[in-house]
C-alpha positions as CSV (number, residue, x, y, z in Angstrom):
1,X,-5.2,-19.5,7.4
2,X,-2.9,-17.0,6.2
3,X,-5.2,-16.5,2.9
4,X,-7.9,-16.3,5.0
5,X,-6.8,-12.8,6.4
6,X,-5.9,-11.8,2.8
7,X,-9.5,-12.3,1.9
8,X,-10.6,-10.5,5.3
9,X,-8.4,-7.4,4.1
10,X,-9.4,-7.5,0.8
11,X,-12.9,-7.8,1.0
12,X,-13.9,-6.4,4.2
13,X,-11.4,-3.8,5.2
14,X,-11.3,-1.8,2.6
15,X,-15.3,-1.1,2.0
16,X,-15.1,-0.5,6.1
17,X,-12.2,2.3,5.2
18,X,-13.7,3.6,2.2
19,X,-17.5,4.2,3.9
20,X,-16.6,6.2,6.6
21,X,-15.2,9.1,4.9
22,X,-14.0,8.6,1.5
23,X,-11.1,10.7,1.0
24,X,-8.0,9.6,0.2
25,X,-5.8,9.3,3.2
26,X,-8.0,6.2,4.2
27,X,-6.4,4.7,1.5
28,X,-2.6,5.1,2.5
29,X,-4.2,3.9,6.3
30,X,-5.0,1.0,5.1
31,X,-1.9,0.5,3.1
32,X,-0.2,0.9,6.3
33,X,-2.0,-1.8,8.1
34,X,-0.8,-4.2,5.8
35,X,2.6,-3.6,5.5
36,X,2.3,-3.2,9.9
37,X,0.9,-6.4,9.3
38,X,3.5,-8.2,7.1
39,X,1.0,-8.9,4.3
40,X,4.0,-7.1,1.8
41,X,2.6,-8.1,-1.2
42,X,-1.0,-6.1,-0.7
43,X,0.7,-3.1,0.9
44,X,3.1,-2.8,-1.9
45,X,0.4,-2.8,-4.1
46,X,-1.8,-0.6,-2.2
47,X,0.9,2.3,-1.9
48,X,1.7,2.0,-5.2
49,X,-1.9,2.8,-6.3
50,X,-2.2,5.3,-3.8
51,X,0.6,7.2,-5.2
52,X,-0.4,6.9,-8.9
53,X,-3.7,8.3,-8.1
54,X,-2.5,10.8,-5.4
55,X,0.5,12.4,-7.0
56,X,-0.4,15.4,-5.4
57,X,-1.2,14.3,-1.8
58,X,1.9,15.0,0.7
59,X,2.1,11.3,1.3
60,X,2.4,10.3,-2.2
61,X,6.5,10.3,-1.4
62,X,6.0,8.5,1.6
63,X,3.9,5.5,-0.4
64,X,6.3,5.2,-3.0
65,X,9.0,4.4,-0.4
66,X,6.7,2.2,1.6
67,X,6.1,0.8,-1.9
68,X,10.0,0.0,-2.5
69,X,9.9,-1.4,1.3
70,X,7.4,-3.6,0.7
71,X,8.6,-4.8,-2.8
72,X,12.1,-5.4,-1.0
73,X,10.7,-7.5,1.3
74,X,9.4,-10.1,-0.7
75,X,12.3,-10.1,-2.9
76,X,11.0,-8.2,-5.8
77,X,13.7,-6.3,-6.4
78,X,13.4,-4.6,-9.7
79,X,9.7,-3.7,-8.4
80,X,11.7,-1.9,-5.5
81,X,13.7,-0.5,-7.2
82,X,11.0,1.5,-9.6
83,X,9.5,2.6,-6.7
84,X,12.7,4.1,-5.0
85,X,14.1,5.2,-8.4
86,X,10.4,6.9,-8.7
87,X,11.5,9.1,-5.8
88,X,13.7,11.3,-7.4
């Protein structure tokens, strides 16, 4: 069931987020739903990207650490770490 939602989020989501107005800040919304929603693993991915491709946006600090959270929470470490050390 649980990769059922993944797919839902994956699939759906996203193309829901992305229609309405395109811009950027959809993207860290959604990224925030995730980790709200536990799925770590997408989020950490989804903040990450939204940070490479955002450098400039005022959240772009704000996803890297949401990045390191969501790395640290499923025990990638290292992964965290980057993202933290990325910070500074």
């Amino acid at each position: 069931m649980k990769y059922l939602y993944k797919l839902i989020y994956i699939v759906l989501l996203p193309g829901l987020l992305f229609s309405q107005t395109g811009d950027s800040g959809n993207s860290f919304i959604f990224a925030k739903k995730l980790y709200e929603d536990k799925m770590y693993d997408l989020a950490a991915e989804q903040f990450h990207q939204f940070a490479e491709q955002n450098p400039d946006n005022p959240k772009a600090a704000e996803a890297l650490y949401f990045a390191g959270l969501s790395y640290f929470n499923i025990k990638e470490y290292q992964k965290a770490k980057k993202e933290f050390c990325t910070l500074f």
